[in-house]
C-alpha positions as CSV (number, residue, x, y, z in Angstrom):
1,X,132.0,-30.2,12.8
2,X,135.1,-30.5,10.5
3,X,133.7,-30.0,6.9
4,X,136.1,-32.9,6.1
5,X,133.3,-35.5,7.2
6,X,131.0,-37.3,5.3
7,X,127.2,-36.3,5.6
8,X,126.3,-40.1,5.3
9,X,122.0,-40.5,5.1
10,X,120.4,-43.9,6.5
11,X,117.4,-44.4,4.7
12,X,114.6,-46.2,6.4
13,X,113.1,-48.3,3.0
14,X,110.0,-49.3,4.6
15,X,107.0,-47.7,6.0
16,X,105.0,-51.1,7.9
17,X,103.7,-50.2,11.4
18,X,105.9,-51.7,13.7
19,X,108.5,-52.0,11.5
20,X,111.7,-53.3,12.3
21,X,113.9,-51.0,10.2
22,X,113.8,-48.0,12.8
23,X,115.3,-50.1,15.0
24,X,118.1,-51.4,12.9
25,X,118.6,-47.6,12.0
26,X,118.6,-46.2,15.0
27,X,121.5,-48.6,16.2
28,X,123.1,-48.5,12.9
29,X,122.9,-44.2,13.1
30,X,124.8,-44.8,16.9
31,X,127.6,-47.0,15.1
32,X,128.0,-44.2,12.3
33,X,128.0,-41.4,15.8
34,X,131.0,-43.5,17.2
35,X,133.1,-42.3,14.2
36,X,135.0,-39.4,13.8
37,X,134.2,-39.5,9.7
38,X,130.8,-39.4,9.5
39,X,127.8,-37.0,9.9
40,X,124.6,-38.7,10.3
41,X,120.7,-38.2,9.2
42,X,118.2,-40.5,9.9
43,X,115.4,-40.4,7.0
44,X,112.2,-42.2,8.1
45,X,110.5,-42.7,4.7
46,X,107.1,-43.7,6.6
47,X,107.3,-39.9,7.7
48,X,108.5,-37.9,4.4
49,X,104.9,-39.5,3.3
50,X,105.8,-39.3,-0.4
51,X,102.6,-40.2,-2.5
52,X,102.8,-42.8,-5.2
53,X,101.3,-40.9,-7.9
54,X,103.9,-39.8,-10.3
55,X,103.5,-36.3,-12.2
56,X,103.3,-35.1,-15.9
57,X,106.0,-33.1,-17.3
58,X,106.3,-29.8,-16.3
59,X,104.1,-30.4,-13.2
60,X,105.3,-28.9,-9.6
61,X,106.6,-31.8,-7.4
62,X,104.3,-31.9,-4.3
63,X,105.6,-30.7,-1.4
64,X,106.9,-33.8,0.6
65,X,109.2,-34.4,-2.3
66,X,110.6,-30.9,-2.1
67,X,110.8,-31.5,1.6
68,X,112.7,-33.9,1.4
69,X,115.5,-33.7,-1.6
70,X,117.7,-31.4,0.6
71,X,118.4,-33.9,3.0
72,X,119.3,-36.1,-0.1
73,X,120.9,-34.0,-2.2
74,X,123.2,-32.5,0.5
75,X,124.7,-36.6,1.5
76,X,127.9,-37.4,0.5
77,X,126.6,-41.3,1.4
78,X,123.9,-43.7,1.9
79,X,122.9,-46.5,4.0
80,X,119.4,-47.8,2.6
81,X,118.0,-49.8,5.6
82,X,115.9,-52.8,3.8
83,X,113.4,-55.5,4.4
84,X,113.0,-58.3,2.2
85,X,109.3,-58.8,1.7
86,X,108.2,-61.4,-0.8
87,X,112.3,-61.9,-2.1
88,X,112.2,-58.1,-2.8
89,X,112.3,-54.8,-1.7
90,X,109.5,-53.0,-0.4
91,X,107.0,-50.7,-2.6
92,X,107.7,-47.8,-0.5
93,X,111.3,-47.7,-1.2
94,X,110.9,-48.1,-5.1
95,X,108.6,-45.1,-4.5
96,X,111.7,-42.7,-3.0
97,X,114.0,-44.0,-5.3
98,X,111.6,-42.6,-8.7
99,X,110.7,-39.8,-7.2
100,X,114.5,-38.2,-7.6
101,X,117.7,-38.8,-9.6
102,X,120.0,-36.1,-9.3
103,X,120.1,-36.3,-5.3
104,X,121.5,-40.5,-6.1
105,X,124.0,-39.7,-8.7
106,X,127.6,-40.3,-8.1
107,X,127.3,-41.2,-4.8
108,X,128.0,-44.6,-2.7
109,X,125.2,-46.7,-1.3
110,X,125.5,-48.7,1.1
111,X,122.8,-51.7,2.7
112,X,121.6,-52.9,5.8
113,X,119.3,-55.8,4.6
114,X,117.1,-57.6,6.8
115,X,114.6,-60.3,6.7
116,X,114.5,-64.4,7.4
117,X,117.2,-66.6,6.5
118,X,118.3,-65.2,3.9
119,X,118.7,-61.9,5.9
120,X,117.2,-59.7,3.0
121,X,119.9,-59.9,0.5
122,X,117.8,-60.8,-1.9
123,X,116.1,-57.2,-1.8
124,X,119.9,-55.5,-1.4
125,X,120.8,-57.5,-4.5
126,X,117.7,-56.2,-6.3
127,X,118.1,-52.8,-5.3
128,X,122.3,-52.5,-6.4
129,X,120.6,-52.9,-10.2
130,X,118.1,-50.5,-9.6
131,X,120.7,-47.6,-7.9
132,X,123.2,-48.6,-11.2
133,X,120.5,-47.6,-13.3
134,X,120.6,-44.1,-11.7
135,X,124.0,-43.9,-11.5
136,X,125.0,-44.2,-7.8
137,X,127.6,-46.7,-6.9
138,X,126.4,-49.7,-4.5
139,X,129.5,-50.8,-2.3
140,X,130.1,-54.3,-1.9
141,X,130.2,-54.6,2.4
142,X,126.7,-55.2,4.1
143,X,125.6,-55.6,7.2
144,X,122.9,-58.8,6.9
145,X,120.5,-59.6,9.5
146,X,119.2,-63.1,8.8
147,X,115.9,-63.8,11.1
148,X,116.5,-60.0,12.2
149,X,113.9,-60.0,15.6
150,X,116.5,-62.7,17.3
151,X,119.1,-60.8,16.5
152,X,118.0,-57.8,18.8
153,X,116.9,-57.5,22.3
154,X,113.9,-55.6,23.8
155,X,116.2,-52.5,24.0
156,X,116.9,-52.7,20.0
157,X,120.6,-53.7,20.7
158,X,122.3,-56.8,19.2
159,X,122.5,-59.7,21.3
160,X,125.5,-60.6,19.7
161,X,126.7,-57.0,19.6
162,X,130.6,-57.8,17.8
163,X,130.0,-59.5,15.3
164,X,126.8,-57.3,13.5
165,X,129.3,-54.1,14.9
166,X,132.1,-55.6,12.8
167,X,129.9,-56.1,9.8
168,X,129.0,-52.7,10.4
169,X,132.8,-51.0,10.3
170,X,133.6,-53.0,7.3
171,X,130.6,-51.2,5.7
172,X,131.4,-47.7,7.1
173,X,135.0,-48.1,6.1
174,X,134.2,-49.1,2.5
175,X,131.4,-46.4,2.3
176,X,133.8,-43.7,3.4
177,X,136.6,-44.3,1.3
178,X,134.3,-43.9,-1.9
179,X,132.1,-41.2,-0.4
180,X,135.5,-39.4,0.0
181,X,136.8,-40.5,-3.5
182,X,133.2,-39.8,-5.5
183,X,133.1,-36.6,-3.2
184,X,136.1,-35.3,-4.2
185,X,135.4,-35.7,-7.9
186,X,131.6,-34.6,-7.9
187,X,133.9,-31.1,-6.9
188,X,136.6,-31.0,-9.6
189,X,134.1,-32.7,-12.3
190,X,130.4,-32.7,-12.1
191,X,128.5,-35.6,-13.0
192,X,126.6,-35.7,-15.7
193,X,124.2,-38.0,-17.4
């Protein structure tokens, strides 16, 4: 693989049984395939199993949270797959985002929101304040999926496939160009905070 393309991560934010969000990943990960730009990883948060209790200073981070800041730290990108549950973001996801900083930094971060009608934006415009705070840059495309389960057949394909596809572009296109941009200047000029 050219070393020209983006390693973009897609995040799976929550860890519910029978959760939706794999779904929307998984199709979301074969868009991303379909491009000659990207390089894709599909992070499952319900498997890193990351436990919720923070540590004290000095303390070694358990071993799911080592396991799992490569695969963050080596993404040019993200694509944070979200529900909305109770107008907000689930637990799960706050839990991932605390639990690193450095791997965020200086990087673009990108949403696939889902829930009823308001298609989960609520939790995407929650989470942009929360990724500012650690630096990253939240892009403004999305792909919103308003009453998500009609949306998607039994074969977790979109019934109406152009139009979330479209969505989807707009996002990878946006996505790229400042994964390339904030890429580029992590290289020249380290960020630093």
């Amino acid at each position: 693989m050219p070393s020209s393309r983006l390693r973009l991560a897609i995040v799976v934010g929550s860890i519910r049984a029978g959760r939706f969000g794999s779904v929307a990943a998984r199709w979301l990960a074969g868009q991303a395939e379909l491009r000659s730009d990207l390089q894709v990883d599909l992070i499952e948060l319900a498997e890193a199993r990351l436990p919720e209790v923070r540590l004290a200073e000095g303390d070694v981070r358990p071993q799911a949270v080592r396991d799992l800041s490569p695969w963050l730290a080596s993404a040019d990108a993200f694509v944070v797959v979200v529900p909305e549950h109770n107008r907000s973001f689930p637990a799960s996801l706050k839990n991932a985002v605390d639990w690193y900083r450095e791997e965020w930094q200086a990087k673009p971060v990108g949403f696939l929101c889902y829930g009823g009608p308001a298609g989960g934006l609520r939790a995407a415009e929650q989470l942009r304040q929360v990724f500012a705070a650690l630096g990253s840059a939240t892009i403004r495309e999305t792909v919103s999926l308003p009453n998500h389960r009609a949306l998607f057949d039994a074969d977790g394909q979109p019934v109406e496939a152009e139009a979330v596809s479209l969505d989807a572009r707009r996002m990878f296109d946006e996505l790229v160009w400042w994964g390339e941009a904030l890429r580029n200047h992590r290289k020249s000029r380290p960020y630093v905070r």
